[in-house]
C-alpha positions in Angstrom: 2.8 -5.0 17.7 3.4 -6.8 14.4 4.7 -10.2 13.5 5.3 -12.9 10.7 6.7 -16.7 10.7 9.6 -18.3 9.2 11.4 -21.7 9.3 14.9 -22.1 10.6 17.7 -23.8 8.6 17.2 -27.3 9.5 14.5 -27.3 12.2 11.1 -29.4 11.1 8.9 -26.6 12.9 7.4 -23.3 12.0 8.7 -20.4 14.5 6.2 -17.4 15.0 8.6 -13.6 15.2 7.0 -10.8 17.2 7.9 -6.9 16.9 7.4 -4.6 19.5 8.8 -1.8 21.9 9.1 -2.1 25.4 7.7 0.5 27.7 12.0 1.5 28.1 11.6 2.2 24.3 13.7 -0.9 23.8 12.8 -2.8 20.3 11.9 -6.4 20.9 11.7 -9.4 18.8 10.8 -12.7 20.1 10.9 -16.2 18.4 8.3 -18.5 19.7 8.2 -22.1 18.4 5.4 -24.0 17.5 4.2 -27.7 17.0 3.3 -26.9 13.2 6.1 -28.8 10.7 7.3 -27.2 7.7 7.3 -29.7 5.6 3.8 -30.2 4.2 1.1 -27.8 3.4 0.7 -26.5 6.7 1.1 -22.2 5.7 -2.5 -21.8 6.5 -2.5 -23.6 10.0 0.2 -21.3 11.0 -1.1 -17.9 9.7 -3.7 -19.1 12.0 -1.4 -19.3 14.6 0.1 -16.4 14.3 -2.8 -14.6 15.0 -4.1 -16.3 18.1 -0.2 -14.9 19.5 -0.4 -11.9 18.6 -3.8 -11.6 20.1 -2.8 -13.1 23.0 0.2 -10.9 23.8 -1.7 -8.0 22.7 -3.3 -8.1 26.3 0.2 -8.6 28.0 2.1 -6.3 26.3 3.1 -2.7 27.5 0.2 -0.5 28.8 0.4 2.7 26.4 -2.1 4.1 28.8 -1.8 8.2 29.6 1.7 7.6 31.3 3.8 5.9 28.3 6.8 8.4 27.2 5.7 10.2 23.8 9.1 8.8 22.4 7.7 5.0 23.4 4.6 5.8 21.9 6.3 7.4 18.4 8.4 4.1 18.1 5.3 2.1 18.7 3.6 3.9 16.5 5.7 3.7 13.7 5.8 0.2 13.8 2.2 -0.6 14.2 2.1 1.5 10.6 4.9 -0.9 9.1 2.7 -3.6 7.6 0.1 -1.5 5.8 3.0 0.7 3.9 5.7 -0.1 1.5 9.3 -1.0 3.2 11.2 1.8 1.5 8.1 4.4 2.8 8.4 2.6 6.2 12.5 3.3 5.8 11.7 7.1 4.9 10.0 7.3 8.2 12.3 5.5 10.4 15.2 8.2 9.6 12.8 11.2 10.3 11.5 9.7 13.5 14.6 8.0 14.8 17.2 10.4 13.6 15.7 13.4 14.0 12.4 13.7 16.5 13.8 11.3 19.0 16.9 12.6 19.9 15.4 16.2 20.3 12.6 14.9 22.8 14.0 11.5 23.7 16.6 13.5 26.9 12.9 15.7 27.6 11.7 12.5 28.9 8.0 14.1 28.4 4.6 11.9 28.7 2.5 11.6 25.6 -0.5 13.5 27.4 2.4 16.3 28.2 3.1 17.1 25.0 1.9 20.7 24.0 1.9 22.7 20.5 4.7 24.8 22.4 6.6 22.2 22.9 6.3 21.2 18.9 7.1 24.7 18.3 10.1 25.2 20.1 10.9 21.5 17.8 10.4 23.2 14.7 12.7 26.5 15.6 15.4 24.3 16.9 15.4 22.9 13.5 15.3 25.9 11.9 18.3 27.5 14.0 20.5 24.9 14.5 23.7 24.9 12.2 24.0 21.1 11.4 27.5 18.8 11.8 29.8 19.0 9.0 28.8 17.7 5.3 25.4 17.2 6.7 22.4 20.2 5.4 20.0 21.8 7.6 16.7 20.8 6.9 14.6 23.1 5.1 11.1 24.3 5.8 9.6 21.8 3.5 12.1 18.7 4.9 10.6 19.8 9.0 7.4 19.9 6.9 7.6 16.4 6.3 8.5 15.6 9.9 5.9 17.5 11.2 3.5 15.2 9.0 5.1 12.2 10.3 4.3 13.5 14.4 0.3 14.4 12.9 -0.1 11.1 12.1 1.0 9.5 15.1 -0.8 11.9 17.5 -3.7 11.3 15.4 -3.4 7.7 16.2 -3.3 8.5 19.4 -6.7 10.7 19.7 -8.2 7.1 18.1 -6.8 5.2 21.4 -8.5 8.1 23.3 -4.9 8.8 24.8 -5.1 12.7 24.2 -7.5 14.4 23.0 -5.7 17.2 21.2 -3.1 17.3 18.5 -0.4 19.5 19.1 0.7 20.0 15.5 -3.0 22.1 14.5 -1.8 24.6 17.5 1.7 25.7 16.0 2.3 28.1 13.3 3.7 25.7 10.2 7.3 26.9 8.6 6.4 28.4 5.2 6.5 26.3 2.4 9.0 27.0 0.1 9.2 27.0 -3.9 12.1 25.7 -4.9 13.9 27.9 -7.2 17.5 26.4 -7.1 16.4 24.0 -10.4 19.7 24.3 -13.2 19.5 23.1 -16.6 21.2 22.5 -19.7 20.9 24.5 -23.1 21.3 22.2 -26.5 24.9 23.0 -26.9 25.5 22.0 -23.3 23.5 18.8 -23.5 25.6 18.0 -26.8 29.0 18.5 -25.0 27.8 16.1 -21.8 26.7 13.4 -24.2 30.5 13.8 -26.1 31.8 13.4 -22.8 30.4 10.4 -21.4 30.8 8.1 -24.7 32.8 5.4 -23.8 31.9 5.9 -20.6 30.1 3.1 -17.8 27.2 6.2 -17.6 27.1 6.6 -21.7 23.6 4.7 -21.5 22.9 5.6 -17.9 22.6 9.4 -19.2 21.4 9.1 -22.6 18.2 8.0 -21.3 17.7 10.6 -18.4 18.3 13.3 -21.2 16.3 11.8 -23.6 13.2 11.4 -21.9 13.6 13.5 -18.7 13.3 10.1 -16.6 14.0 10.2 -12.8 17.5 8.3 -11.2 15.2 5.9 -9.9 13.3 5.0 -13.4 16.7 5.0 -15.3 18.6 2.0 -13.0 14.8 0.1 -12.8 14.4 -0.4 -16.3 14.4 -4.6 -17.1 14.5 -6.0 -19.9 11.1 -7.3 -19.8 10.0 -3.7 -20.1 10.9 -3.1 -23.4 9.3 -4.1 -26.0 11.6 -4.0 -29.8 8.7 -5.0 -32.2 6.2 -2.6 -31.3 9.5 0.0 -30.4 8.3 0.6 -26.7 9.3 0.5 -23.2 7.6 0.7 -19.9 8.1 2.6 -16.8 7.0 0.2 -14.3 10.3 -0.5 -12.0 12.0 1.6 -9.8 15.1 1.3 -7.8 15.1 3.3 -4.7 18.3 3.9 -2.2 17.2 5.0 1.5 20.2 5.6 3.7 21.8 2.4 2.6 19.4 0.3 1.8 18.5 -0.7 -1.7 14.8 -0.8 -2.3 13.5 -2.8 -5.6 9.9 -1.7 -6.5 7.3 -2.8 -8.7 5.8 0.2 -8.9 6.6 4.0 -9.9 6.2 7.7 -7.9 2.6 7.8 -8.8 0.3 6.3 -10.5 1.1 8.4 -13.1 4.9 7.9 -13.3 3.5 4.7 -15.0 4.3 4.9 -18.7 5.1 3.6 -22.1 7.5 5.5 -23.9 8.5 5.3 -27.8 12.0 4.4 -29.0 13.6 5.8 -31.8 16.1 3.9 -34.0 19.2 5.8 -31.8 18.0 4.1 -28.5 16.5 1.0 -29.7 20.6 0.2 -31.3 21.4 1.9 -27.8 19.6 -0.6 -26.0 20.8 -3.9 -28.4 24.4 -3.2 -28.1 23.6 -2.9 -24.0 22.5 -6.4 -24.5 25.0 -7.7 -26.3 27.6 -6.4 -24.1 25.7 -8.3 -21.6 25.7 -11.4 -23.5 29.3 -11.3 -23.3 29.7 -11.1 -19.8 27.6 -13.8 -19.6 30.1 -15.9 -21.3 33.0 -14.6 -19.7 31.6 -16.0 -16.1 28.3 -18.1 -16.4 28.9 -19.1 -13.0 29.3 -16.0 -11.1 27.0 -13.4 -13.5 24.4 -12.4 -11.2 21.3 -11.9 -13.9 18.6 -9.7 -12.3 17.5 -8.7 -15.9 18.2 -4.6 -15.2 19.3 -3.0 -18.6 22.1 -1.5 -16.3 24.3 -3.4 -14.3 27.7 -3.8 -13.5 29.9 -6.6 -15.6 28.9 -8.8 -13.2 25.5 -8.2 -13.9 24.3 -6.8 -10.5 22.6 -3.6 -9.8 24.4 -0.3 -9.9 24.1 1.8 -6.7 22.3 5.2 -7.4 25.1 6.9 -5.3 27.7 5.7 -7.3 26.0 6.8 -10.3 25.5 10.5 -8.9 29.2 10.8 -7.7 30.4 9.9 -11.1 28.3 11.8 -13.2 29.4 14.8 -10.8 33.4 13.6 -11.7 32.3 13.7 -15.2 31.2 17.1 -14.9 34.5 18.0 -13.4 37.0 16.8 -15.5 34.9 18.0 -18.8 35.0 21.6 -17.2 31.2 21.5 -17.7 29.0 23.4 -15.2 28.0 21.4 -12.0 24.2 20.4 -12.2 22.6 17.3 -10.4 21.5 14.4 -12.1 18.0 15.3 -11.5 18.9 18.2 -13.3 19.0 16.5 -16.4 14.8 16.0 -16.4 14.7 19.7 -16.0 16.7 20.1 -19.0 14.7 18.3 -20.7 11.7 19.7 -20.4 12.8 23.1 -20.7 14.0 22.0 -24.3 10.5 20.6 -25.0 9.4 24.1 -23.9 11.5 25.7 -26.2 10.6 23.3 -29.4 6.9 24.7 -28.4 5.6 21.8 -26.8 2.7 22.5 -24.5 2.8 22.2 -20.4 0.3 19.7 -20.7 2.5 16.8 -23.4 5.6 17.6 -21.6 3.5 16.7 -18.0 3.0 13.2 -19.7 6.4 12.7 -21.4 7.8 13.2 -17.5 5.0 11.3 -15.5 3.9 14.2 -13.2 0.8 13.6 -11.3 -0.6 16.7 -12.5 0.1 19.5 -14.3 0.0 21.8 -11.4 3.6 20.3 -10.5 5.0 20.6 -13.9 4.1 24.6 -14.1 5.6 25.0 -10.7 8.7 23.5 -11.7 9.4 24.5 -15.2 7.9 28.0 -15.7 11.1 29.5 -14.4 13.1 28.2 -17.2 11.3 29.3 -19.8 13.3 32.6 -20.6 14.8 31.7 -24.0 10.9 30.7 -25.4 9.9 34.3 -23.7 12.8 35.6 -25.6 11.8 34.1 -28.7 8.2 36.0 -28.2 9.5 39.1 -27.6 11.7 39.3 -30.4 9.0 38.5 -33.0 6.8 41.4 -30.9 9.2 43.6 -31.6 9.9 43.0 -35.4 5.8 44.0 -35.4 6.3 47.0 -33.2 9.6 47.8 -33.9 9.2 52.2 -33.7 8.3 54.1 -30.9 8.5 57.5 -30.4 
């Protein structure tokens, strides 16, 4: 059970929220009001507050004892985890567990003490098997992966309650992990002709910056203003804009702690970046009542965030109409690292130029593109060794 407090629209006392399912797997949220006014400095007394309620309803609320449904249990679960992670971690969960694990098990109607490793495997080959609805992907080993880490987690939370005793997931044979090889890239010439085809365009800036320095969607539409820094020719990765289902997530933090970065700016992207703001400027003017300023370096005219689908549908129109070959828009950070690779740059700059956590992930992901550098060697062996035979 969670909760928090909050003040209605003209009422002079604080109102404490609660958050919890029901033992029918129904989602509750009770208002309770107190006697503690808002007005004054009174934030304190009703923290307090809030505690002694959620203590006391702790001991009246739903009995997850051995009988509670293992779907009850997952939802409960899930949001007794809500307030120690980050809302758009807490948003990645909620689509594995409610729109994937709950409908499989939710019709099963099994107990949380009756849930076996078979049962979890029969889970994980119905996932594998099962051709999905139309314009929707089947998950692949490393997606059921992820669900499978979300169900650890929760039966491990309930071993802690001393609710089972076993978890199912260490009995099941895991799907195989698998490297993904699908990665495309661009070659200089084909960087140069998608940079001549989107000048002029509302992306122009948008991929400029992702080919530049290999940045991810979400790092490109979180850069602020405040990041960047013109007299010492620097800008910071600090911001990142995140889009789960269809909720917009706005972060003050990066991937890892290594995604964290400053970055140097050459005299192409720091005029880049001044005619972006004086475009701004002028759309200021035009409506100062109706600009929305949230100080992102790309926005709309009306100065509010650009939705990262709407930017990866249009760069895929882009490619289209420019008869250019169809890559994603993540595809762009592979491209650029596989042209560091080719100028000779070492695994280890490139690792920091892209933010990886560790170099392990960037030789995974970028030693398959590597071919015209490999081509490179092997011509100047063979000037050496040129006869045979």
């Amino acid at each position: 059970m969670t909760g928090s407090y909050t003040a209605k629209k003209g009422r002079p006392f604080y109102y404490i929220v609660l958050n919890y399912v029901d033992d029918t797997g129904k989602q509750k949220r009770p208002w309770i009001k107190t006697d503690i006014p808002v007005k004054g400095d009174n934030k304190n007394r009703v923290k307090a507050r809030l505690k002694e309620v959620l203590a006391e309803y702790e001991t009246q609320k739903i009995d997850l004892g051995k009988d509670v449904l293992f779907t009850v249990f997952l939802k409960e679960w899930l949001e007794n985890l809500r307030p120690s992670i980050e809302a758009v971690t807490y948003d990645t969960y909620r689509l594995i567990v409610y729109n994937q694990i709950i409908p499989f098990f939710e019709a099963k109607k099994l107990k949380l003490r009756d849930v076996t490793s078979l049962h979890i495997q029969k889970y994980v080959k119905h996932k594998l098997e099962t051709i999905p609805p139309r314009k929707q992907k089947a998950p692949s080993p490393n997606t059921i992966r992820k669900h499978l880490w979300n169900l650890s987690k929760c039966f491990d939370s309930a071993i802690k309650q001393n609710l089972i005793v076993f978890n199912p997931i260490k009995g099941i044979d895991m799907p195989k992990k698998v490297k993904y090889m699908g990665a495309k890239y661009y070659n200089e010439k084909q960087i140069d002709e998608l940079l001549t085809a989107v000048k002029g365009d509302v992306l122009e800036g948008i991929i400029w910056i992702a080919v530049f320095y290999g940045l991810r969607r979400s790092e490109v539409l979180g850069l602020k203003w405040e990041a960047i820094d013109f007299i010492n020719k620097t800008f910071d990765i600090k911001h990142t804009v995140v889009r789960v289902d269809k909720v917009l997530h706005k972060k003050d933090s990066t991937k890892n702690k290594s995604s964290y970065r400053s970055l140097p700016m050459t005299d192409t992207i720091i005029q880049m970046f001044k005619m972006l703001k004086a475009k701004q400027a002028q759309y200021k003017l035009l409506q100062p009542r109706d600009y929305i300023d949230e100080g992102y370096v790309f926005a709309k005219e009306d100065g509010s965030l650009i939705n990262p689908n709407y930017v990866t549908k249009r760069f895929k129109g882009i490619l289209t109409k420019n008869n250019l070959e169809i890559i994603r828009l993540h595809d762009l950070r592979h491209s650029t690292a596989s042209y560091l690779l080719y100028l000779g740059f070492s695994m280890k700059e490139i690792q920091i130029w892209l933010g990886h956590g560790d170099i392990g992930t960037t030789m995974n992901l970028y030693t398959h593109v590597d071919m015209e550098a490999k081509r490179n060697m092997a011509d100047s062996l063979n000037e050496k060794f040129s006869s045979f035979g």
